[in-house]
C-alpha positions in Angstrom: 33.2 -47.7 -53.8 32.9 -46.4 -50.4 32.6 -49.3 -47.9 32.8 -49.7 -44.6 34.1 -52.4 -42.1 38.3 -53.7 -43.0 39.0 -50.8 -45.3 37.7 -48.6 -43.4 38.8 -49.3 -40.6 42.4 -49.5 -41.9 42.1 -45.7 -43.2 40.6 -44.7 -39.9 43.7 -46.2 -37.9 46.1 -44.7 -40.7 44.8 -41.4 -39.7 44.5 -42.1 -36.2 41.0 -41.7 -35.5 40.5 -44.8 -33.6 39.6 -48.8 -34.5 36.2 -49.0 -34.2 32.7 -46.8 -35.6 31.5 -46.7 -31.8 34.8 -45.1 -31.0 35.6 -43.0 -34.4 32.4 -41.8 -35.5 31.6 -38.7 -34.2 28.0 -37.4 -33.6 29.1 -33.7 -35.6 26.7 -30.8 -37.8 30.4 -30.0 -38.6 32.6 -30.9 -42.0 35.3 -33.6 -40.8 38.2 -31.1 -40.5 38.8 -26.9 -39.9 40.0 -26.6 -43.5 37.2 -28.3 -44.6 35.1 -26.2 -43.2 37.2 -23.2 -44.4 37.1 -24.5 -47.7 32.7 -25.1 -47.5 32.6 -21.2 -46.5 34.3 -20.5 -49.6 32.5 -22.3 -51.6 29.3 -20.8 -50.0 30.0 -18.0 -50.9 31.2 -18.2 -54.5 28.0 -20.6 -55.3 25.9 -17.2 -54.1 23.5 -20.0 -53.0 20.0 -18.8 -51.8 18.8 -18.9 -48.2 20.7 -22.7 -46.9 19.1 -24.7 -43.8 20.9 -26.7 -40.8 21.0 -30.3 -42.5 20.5 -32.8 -40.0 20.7 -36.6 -39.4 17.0 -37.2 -39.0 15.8 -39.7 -41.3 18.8 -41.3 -42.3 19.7 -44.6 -41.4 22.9 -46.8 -40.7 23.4 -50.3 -42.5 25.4 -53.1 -41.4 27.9 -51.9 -44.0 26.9 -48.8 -44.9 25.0 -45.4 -45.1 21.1 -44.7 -46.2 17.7 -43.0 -45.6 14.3 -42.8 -45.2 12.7 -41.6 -48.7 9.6 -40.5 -50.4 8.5 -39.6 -53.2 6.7 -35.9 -54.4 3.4 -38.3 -54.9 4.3 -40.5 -51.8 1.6 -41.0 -50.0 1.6 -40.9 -45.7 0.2 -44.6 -45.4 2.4 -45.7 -48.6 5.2 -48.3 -46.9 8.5 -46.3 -46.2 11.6 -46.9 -48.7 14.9 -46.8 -47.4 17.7 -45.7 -50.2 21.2 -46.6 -50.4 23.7 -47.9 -52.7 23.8 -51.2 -55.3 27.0 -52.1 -53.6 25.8 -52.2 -50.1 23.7 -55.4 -50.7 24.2 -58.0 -48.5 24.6 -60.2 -50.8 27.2 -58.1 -52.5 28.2 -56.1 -55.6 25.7 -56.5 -58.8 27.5 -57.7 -61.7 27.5 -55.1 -64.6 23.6 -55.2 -66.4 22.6 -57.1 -63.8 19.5 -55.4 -62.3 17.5 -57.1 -59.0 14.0 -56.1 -58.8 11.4 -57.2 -55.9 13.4 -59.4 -53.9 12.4 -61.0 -50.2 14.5 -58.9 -48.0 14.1 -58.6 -44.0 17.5 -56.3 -43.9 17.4 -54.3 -40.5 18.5 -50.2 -40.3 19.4 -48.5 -37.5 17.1 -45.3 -37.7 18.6 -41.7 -36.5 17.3 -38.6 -35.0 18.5 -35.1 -35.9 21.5 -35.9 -33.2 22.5 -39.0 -34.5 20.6 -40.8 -31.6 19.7 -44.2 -33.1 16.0 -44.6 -31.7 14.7 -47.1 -34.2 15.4 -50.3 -36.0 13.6 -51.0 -39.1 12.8 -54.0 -41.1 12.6 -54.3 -45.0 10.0 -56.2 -46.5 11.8 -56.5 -50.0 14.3 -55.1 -52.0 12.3 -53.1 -54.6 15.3 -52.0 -57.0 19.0 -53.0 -56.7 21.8 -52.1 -59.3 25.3 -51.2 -60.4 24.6 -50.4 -63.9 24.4 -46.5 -65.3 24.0 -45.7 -61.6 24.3 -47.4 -58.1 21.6 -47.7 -56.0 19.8 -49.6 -53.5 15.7 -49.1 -52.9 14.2 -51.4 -49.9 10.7 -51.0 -49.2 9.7 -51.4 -45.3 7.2 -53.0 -43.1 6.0 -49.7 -41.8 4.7 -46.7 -43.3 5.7 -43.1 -43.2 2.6 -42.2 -40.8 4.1 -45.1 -38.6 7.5 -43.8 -38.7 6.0 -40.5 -38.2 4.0 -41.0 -34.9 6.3 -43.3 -33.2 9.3 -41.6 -33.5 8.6 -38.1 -34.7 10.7 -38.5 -37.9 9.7 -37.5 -41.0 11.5 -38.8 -44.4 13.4 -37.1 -46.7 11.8 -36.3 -50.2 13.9 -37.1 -53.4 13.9 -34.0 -55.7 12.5 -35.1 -59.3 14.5 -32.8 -61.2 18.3 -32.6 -62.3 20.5 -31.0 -59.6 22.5 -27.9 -60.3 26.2 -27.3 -60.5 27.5 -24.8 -57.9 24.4 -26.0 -55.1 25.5 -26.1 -51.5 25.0 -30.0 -50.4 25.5 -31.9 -47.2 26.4 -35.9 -47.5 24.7 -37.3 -44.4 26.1 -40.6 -43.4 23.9 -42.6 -40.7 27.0 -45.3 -40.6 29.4 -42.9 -39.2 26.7 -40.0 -37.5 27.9 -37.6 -39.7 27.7 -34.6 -42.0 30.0 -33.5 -44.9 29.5 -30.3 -46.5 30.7 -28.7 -49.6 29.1 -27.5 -53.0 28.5 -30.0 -56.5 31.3 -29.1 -58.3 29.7 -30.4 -61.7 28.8 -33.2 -63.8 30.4 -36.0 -65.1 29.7 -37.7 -68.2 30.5 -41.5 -67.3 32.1 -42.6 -64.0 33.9 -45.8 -64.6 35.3 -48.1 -61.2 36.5 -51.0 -62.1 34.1 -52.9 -64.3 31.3 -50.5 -63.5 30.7 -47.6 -65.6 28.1 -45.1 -64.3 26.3 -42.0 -66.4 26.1 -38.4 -65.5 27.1 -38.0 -62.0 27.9 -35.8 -59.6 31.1 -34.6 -58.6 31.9 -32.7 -55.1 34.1 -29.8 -54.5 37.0 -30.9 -52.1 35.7 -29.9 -49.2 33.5 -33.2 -49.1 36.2 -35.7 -48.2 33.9 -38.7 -47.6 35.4 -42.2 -46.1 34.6 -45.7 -46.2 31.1 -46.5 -44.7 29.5 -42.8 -45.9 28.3 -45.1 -49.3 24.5 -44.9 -49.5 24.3 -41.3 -47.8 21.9 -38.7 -49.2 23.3 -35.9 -50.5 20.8 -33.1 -49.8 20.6 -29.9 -51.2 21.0 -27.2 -48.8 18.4 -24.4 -50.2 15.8 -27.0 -49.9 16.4 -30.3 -47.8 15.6 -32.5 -50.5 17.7 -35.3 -51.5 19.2 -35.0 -55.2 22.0 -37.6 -55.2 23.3 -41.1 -53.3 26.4 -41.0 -52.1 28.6 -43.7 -53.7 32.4 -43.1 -54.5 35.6 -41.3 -54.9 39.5 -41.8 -56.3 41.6 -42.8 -53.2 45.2 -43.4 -54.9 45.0 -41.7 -57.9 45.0 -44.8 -59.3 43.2 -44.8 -63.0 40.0 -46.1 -63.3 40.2 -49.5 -60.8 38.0 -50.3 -58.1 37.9 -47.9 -55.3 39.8 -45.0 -57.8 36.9 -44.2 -60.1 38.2 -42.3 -63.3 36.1 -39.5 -65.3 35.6 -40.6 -69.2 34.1 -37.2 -71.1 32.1 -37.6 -74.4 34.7 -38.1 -76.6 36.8 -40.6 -74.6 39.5 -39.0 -72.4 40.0 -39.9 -69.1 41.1 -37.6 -66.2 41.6 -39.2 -62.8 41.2 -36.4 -59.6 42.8 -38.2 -57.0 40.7 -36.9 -53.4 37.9 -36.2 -55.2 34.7 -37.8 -54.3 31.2 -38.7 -56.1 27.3 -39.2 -55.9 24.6 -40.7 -58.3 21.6 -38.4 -59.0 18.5 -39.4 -57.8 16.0 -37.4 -59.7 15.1 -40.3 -62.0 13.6 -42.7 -59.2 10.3 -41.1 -58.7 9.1 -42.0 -62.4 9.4 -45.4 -61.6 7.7 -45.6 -58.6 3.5 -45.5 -58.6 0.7 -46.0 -56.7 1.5 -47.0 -53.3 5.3 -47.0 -53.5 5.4 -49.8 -56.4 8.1 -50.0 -58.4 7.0 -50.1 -62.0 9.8 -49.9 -64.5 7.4 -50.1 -67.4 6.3 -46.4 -66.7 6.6 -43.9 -69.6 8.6 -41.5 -68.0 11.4 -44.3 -66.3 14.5 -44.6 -67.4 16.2 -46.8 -64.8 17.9 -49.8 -66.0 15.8 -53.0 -66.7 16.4 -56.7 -65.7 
């Protein structure tokens, strides 16, 4: 998993890049390094993507521990309360056992809402925890005690819209992490058939080409497709040692049971399942036809 605070720290001093987020997180459009940019023009241009767009931070948010963002809905309404999205393992009150699925849950969790410079010029206050879980994905849904209109007029941020259809392999993304005020940017590389991390096993995700060398503390950031600014995946891990299959070096398990470990390679969980759960007014409602999220 991709957290923040001790072990990221420790990888940030390893690297040199200072000891604390104030002093190490850069306010950057740009990939974390010159090859990795390199390597995101290469990728560019062998995906043949159509026309891409400037990704921003506007809209996302930083956690005490982590990454998230602003989200609707395609049926979200403007007076509907805002949800905020981020991992299951960014809880406060920490990981979700395996199966274990929170739902509706007093919250008053504070996020430090960004501009498109990185300029925090918000805080925001959950009302509840709508959804929480580590099972066949990992994700975090906290609905807040404003709107979107709110939002809207007081700061002149919009949120980000979560695409309700399957991403594509080869799409041009950017992972847009409030916590560190910054933007990684490569291509989805493919699909994975189950993602297991220690005793966490999660289904069909996404996998990044290289270029997106995420850190501690970008867990819980939107990935967003280039071509259209939507969000199609949350942000959640990637295999640090090369280590097989324990926490913090997530393994790849195909269909018929083999295992291949990428070590540097990092990972998302598609978000295109969320919206069928959600109804009138921004209710979660896991007894829809359509959802497919796990249940308590």
């Amino acid at each position: 998993m991709r957290k923040p605070l001790v072990a990221a720290l420790f990888a940030l001093a390893i690297a040199g890049a200072g000891a604390a987020p104030a002093v190490a997180a850069p306010v950057s459009a740009k990939p974390a390094t010159a090859s990795a940019a390199s390597a995101v023009t290469a990728d560019t241009k062998a995906a043949a993507a159509p026309t891409l767009q400037a990704v921003n931070l506007a809209g996302t948010v930083a956690l005490s521990n982590c990454s998230g963002s602003v989200v609707r809905f395609p049926n979200s309404l403007d007076t509907d309360p805002a949800l905020v999205l981020s991992n299951g393992h960014c809880l406060s009150t920490g990981f979700p056992e395996p199966g274990e699925v929170l739902v509706n849950q007093a919250s008053s969790r504070t996020f430090g809402l960004l501009n498109s410079a990185g300029t925090r010029v918000a805080t925001l206050r959950a009302s509840k925890l709508a959804y929480g879980t580590m099972t066949d994905t990992d994700v975090s849904i906290y609905q807040l005690t404003s709107t979107y209109a709110t939002i809207k007029n007081s700061y002149g941020i919009s949120a980000l819209t979560v695409q309700d259809t399957h991403p594509t392999a080869g799409t041009a993304i950017t992972v847009a992490s409030g916590y560190w005020k910054r933007l990684y940017s490569c291509n989805i590389d493919g699909f994975v058939y189950r993602l297991k991390e220690g005793d966490w096993t999660w289904k069909d995700s996404v996998r990044y080409t290289s270029a997106c060398q995420t850190i501690g503390g970008t867990s819980g950031s939107p990935v967003i497709d280039q071509s259209t600014g939507k969000v199609v995946a949350v942000n959640n891990t990637g295999n640090e040692d090369g280590a097989r299959c324990t926490e913090n070096n997530p393994c790849e398990v195909d269909a018929s049971g083999n295992v291949t470990v990428r070590q540097g390679i990092n990972y998302a969980q598609e978000t295109y399942l969320i919206p069928a759960c959600f109804t009138t007014g921004n209710q979660l409602n896991l007894s829809a036809t359509a959802c497919t999220l796990p249940k308590p």
